[in-house]
C-alpha positions in Angstrom: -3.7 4.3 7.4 -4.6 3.1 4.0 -6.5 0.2 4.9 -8.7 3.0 6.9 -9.3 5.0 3.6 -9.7 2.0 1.3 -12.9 1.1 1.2 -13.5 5.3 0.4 -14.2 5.4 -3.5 -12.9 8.7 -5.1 -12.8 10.2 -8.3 -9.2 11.0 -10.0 -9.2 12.6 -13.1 -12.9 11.3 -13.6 -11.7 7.6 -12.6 -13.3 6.0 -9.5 -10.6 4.4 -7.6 -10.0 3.6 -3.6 -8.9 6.3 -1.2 -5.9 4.9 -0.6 -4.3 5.5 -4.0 -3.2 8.4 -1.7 -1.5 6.6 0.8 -0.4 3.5 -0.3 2.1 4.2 -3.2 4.3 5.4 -0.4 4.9 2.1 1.0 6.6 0.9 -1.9 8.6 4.2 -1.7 9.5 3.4 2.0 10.7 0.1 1.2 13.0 1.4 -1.5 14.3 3.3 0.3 15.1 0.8 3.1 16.5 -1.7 0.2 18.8 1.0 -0.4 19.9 2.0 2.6 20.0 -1.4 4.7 19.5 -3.7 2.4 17.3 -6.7 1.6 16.7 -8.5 4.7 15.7 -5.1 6.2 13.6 -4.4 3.2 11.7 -8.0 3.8 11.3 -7.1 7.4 9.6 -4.2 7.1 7.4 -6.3 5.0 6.6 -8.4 7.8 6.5 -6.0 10.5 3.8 -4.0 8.3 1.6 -6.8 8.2 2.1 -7.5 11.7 0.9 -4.1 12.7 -2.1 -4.2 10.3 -3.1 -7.5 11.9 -2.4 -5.8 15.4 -4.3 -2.5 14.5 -7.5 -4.8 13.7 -7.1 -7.2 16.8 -6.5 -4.1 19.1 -9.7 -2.1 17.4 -12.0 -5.0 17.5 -11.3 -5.4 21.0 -11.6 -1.9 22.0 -15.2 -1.6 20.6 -16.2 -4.5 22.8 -15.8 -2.1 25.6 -18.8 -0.4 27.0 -18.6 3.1 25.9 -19.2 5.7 28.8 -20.4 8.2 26.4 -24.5 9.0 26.2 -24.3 8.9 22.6 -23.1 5.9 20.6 -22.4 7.9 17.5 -18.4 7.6 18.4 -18.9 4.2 18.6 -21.0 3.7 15.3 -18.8 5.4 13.4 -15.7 3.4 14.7 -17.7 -0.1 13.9 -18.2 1.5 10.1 -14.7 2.3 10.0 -13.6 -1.2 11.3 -15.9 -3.5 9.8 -15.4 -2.4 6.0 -15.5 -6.0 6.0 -13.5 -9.1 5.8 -13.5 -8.8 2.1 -11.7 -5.3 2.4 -8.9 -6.2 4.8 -7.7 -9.9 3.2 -7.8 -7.7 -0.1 -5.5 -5.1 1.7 -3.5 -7.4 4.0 -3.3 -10.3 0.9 -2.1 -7.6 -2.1 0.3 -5.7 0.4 2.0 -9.0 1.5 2.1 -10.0 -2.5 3.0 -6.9 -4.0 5.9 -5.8 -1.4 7.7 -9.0 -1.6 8.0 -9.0 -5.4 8.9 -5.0 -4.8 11.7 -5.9 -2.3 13.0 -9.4 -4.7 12.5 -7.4 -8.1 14.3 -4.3 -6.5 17.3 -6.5 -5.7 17.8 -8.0 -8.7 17.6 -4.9 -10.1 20.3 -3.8 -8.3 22.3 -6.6 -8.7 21.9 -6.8 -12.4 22.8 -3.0 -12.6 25.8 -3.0 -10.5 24.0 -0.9 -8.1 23.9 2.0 -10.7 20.5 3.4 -12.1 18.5 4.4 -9.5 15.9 5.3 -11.2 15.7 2.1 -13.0 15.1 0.1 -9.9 13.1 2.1 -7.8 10.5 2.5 -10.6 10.9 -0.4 -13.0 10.3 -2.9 -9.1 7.8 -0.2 -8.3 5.5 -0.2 -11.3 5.7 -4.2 -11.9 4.9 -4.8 -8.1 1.9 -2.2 -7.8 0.3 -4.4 -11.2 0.2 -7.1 -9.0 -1.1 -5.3 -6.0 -3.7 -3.1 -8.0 -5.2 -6.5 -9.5 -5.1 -8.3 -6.4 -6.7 -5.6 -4.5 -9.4 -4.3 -6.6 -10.8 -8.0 -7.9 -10.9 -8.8 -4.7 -12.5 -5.7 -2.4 -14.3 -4.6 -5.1 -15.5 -7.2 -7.6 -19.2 -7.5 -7.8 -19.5 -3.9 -6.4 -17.9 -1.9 -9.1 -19.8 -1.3 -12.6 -16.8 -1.9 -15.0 -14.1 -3.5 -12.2 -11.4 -3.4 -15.1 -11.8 0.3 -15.9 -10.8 0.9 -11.6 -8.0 -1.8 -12.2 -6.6 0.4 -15.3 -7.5 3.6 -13.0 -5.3 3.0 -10.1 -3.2 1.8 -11.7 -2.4 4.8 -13.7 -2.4 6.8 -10.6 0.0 4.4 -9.1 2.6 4.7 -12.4 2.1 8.8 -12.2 2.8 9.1 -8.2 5.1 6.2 -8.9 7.2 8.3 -11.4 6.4 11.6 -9.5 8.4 9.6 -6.0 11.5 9.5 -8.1 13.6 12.5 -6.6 11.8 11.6 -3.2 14.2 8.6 -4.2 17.2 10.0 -5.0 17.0 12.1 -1.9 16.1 10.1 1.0 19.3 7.6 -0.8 22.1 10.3 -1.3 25.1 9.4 0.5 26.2 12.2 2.6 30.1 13.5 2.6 31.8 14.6 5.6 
């Protein structure tokens, strides 16, 4: 879903930055929350699965608009195209910073963990969190966006202050998707 908004550029608190500052952050959630609950391997395979699906989901679209459409008007179809092809830039930016910035998440939120004792929650959802979203936010940005954007390092400082807020702001999303339950 985020690679479909992320070519959008928004306006957050009078900072441009990609549509899918709305969606994304919750993948680093998700795969906290698998870390926590199933562990790392689980975590990493989630990883892989993701971008299997992503590659998937652009295979699969490509080769359905190859298909005649039956419709009279090819406005359907012209607006699927515009949606698919935000280019090749767009989706190694997407498909490279996800595969980057998970994988330190999942490592970082381990040792975390480890180093901790597996106490402070908090600690290790945000501290893997905010360190792997740097990553991906410079990855992503310099790479969709470089050349298009006026002043690329004011986005790169946007989203990524968006990402620490919704990153903080996930925190008792955290805590409650990883209670342990009593019987």
């Amino acid at each position: 879903m985020s690679n479909l908004f992320g070519g959008k550029l928004i306006s957050v608190l009078n900072f441009t930055v990609a549509g899918a500052i709305i969606t994304y952050p919750l993948t680093f959630l998700t795969t906290d929350i698998i870390g926590e609950i199933w562990g790392k391997k689980e975590a990493n395979n989630c990883v892989k699965i993701g971008v299997i699906i992503q590659i998937g989901f652009l295979i699969l679209g490509y080769l359905s608009l190859k298909i005649p459409s039956l419709q009279q008007t090819s406005y359907l179809q012209e607006c699927l195209v515009t949606v698919l092809n935000q280019g090749t830039r767009l989706t190694a930016a997407s498909l490279g910073a996800f595969v980057v910035s998970q994988t330190m998440d999942v490592i970082s939120f381990h040792w975390l963990k480890d180093k901790t004792r597996g106490k402070h929650k908090w600690l290790r959802n945000n501290a893997s969190t905010m360190s792997s979203q740097l990553l991906d936010t410079l990855i992503f940005v310099f790479i969709a966006f470089y050349g298009v954007v006026d002043n690329i390092w004011l986005m790169v400082l946007a989203q990524y202050l968006v990402k620490l807020i919704l990153a903080v702001l996930d925190t008792p999303f955290f805590y409650f998707f990883t209670r342990k339950k009593e019987y």
